[in-house]
C-alpha positions as CSV (number, residue, x, y, z in Angstrom):
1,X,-21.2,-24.0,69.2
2,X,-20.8,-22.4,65.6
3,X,-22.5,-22.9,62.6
4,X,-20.8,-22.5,59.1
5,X,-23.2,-22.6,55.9
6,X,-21.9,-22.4,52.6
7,X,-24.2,-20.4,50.0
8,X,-22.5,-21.3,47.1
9,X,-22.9,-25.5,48.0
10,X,-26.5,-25.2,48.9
11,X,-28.6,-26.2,46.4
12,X,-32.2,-24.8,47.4
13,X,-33.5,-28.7,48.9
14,X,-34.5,-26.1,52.4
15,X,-34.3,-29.5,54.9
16,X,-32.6,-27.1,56.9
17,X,-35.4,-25.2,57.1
18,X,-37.9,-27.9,58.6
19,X,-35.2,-28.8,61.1
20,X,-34.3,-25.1,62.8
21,X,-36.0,-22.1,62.6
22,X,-32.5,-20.1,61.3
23,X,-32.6,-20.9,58.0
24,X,-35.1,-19.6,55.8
25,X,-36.2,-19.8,52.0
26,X,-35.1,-17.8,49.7
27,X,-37.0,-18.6,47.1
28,X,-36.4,-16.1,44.1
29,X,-32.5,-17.1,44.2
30,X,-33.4,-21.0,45.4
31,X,-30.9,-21.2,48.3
32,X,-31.4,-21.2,52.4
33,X,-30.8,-18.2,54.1
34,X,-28.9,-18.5,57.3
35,X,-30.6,-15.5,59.3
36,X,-28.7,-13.3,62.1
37,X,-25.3,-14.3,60.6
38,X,-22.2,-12.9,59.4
39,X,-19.9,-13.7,55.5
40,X,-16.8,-15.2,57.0
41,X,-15.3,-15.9,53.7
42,X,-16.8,-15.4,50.5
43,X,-20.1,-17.0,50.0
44,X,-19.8,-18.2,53.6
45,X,-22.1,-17.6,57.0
46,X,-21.0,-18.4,60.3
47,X,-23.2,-17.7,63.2
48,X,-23.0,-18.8,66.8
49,X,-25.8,-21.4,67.9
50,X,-27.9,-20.9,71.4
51,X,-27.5,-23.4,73.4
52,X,-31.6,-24.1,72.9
53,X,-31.1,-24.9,69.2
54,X,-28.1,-26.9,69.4
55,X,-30.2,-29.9,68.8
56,X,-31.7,-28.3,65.9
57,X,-28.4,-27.2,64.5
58,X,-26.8,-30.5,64.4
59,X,-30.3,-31.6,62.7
60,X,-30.2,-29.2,59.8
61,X,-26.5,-29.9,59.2
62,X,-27.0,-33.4,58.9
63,X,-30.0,-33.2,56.7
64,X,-28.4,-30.9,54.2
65,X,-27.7,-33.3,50.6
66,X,-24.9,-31.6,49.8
67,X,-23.3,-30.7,53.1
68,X,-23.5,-27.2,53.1
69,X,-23.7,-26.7,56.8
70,X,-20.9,-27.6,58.9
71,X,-21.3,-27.3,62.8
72,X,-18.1,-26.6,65.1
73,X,-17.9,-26.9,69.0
74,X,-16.6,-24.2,71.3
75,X,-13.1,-25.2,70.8
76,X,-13.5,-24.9,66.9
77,X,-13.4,-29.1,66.4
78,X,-15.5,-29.9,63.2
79,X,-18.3,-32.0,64.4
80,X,-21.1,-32.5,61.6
81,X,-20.5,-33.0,58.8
């Protein structure tokens, strides 16, 4: 499972935060931070998720306002949002 989040779309609300321990607060620039991961495309971080916090992936996606967070299965099929 991947996880796509879109820096540029978030809009500082840090649900994604209380759900999985990835993302963090970056407070000073009011946006989540998705940590350990990589800019796929400008302004956007992919990361793959353990299979641990798969639950809490799919949590923080589907929290997000403003659907920043998109979550993909091993065969790349969009599944949230």
């Amino acid at each position: 499972m991947r996880v796509e989040f879109d820096e540029d779309t978030c809009i500082g609300m840090y649900q994604c935060v209380a759900e999985w321990d990835a993302f963090s607060k970056d407070k000073a620039r009011g946006k989540a931070i998705l940590e350990e991961s990589e800019e796929s495309e400008d302004a956007v971080f992919a990361r793959e998720v353990p299979e641990d916090a798969e639950l809490d992936a799919k949590f923080a996606a589907r929290t997000c306002p403003v659907d920043a967070i998109t979550i993909y299965d091993d065969d790349g099929e969009q599944l949230i949002p």
